[in-house]
N, C-alpha and C positions, 0 to 999 in steps of 0.2 A: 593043594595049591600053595603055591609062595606065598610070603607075607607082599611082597611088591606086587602080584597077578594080583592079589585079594585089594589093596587099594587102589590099582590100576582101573576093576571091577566097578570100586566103590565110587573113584572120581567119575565114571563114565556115567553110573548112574545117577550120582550127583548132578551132572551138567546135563542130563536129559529131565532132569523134575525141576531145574532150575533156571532153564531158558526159557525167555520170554520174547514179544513181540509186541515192538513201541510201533504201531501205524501211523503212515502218514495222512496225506489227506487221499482220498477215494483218487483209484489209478486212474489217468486220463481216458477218455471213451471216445470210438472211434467217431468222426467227424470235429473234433476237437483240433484247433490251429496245435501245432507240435510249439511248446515254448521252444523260442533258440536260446543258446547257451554258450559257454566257450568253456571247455574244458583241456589241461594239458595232456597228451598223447606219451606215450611210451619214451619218445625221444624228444620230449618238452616240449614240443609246437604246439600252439594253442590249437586247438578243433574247435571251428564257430557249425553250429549246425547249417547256419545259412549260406554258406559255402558249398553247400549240397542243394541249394535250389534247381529244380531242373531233374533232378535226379532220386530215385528212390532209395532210401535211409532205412536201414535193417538199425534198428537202435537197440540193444537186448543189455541186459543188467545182469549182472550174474556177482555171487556172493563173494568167492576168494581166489586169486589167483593160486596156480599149481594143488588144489586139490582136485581128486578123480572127477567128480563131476563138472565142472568148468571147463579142465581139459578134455575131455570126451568134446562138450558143447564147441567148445573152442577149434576144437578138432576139424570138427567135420564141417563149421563156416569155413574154414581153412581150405579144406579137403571141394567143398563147390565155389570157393573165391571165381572163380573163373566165370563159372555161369553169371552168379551175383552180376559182373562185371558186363559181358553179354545183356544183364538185362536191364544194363545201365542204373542198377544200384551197389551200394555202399555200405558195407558192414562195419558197426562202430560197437565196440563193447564199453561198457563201463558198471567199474565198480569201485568200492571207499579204497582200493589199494593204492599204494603211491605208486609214481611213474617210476621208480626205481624198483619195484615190487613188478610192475608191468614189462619192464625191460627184459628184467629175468627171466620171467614166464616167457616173454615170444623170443625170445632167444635161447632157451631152453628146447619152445614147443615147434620151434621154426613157424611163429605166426606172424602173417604181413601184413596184416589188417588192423587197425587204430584202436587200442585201449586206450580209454579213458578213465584216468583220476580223479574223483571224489572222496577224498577223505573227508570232508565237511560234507559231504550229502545233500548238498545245494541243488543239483540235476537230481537225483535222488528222488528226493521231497518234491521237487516242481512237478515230477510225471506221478505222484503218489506213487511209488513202490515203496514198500512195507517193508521196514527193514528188523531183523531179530537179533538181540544182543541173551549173550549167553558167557556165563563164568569157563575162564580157562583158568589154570596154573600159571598164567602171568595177569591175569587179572580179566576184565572185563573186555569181551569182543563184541563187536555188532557189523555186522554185515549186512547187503542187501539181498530181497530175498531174489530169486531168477524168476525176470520179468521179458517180455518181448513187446516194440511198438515197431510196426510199419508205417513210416510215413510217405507218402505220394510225394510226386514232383512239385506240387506245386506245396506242400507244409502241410499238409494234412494229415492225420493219426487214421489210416484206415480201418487200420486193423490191429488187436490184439491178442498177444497169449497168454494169459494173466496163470496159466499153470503148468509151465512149461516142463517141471520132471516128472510129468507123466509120460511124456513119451520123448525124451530128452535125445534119445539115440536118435529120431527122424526130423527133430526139430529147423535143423537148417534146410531140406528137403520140402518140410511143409512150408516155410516160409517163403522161399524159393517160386513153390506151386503158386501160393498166393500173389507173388510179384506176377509170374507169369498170366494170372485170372485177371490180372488189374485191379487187384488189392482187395479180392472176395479168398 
């Protein structure tokens, strides 16, 4: 091995005995009023949550724009947008990346669905998702972890995913099934 592979090695293991997880407060549960929020989108429009009254909110939190698992996830909301639409809901991602970080990505990933920016973690923290901060080579990152809420037409959190890379490949599928069940 190189001398650069051998500390490549060593950083990698460093960053996995060195990441940690600051919790926020307990994830919101289903039956819970969905907080509203306004958050900017990819192309700087504010997204109020309550602007989706009437209509069912796919809310899903995911950690980094353009790495593999994001984009898979991203993917395939992308990939049943139609249906989502069909069943008269609305797919909102968000996570601490900025809207210029967001722009990229669905313009990269040809995505037409509303990222949302939280770098302050304000939406974040309000639904309790858990966010993990972990040493890189530019210093300290924290991301959030990937979280899923369905909320009902009328602001309601029916339903969650609180462990969504476990089956990360079906997940816009199941969530989908669940709009279709009526939020079972």
């Amino acid at each position: 091995m190189t001398k650069r592979t051998l500390l490549s090695l060593a950083a990698a293991i460093v960053l996995s005995l060195t990441a940690s997880y600051a919790v926020a407060i307990d994830m919101l549960a289903p039956g819970t009023t969905a907080p509203d929020f306004t958050l900017p989108s990819q192309d700087n429009t504010p997204i109020h949550l309550d602007q989706y009254k009437g209509k069912w909110v796919v809310l899903y939190f995911y950690p980094k724009d353009m790495t593999k698992g994001c984009t898979i996830e991203a993917h395939n909301f992308q990939r049943d947008l139609e249906k989502f639409k069909a069943a008269n809901a609305v797919v909102l991602g968000v996570s601490l990346d900025t809207t210029q970080s967001h722009e990229t990505f669905c313009t990269k990933e040809s995505l037409s669905f509303k990222l949302l920016a939280d770098p302050e973690h304000k939406v974040v923290d309000m639904y309790g998702v858990p966010l993990k901060t972990f040493q890189t080579p530019n210093g300290p990152m924290t991301i959030a972890m990937r979280k899923t809420f369905l909320i009902d037409p009328s602001g309601k959190i029916v339903k969650t995913w609180p462990d969504v890379d476990q089956d990360l490949n079906n997940h816009s599928a199941n969530v989908l099934a669940a709009i279709e069940a009526g939020g079972k």
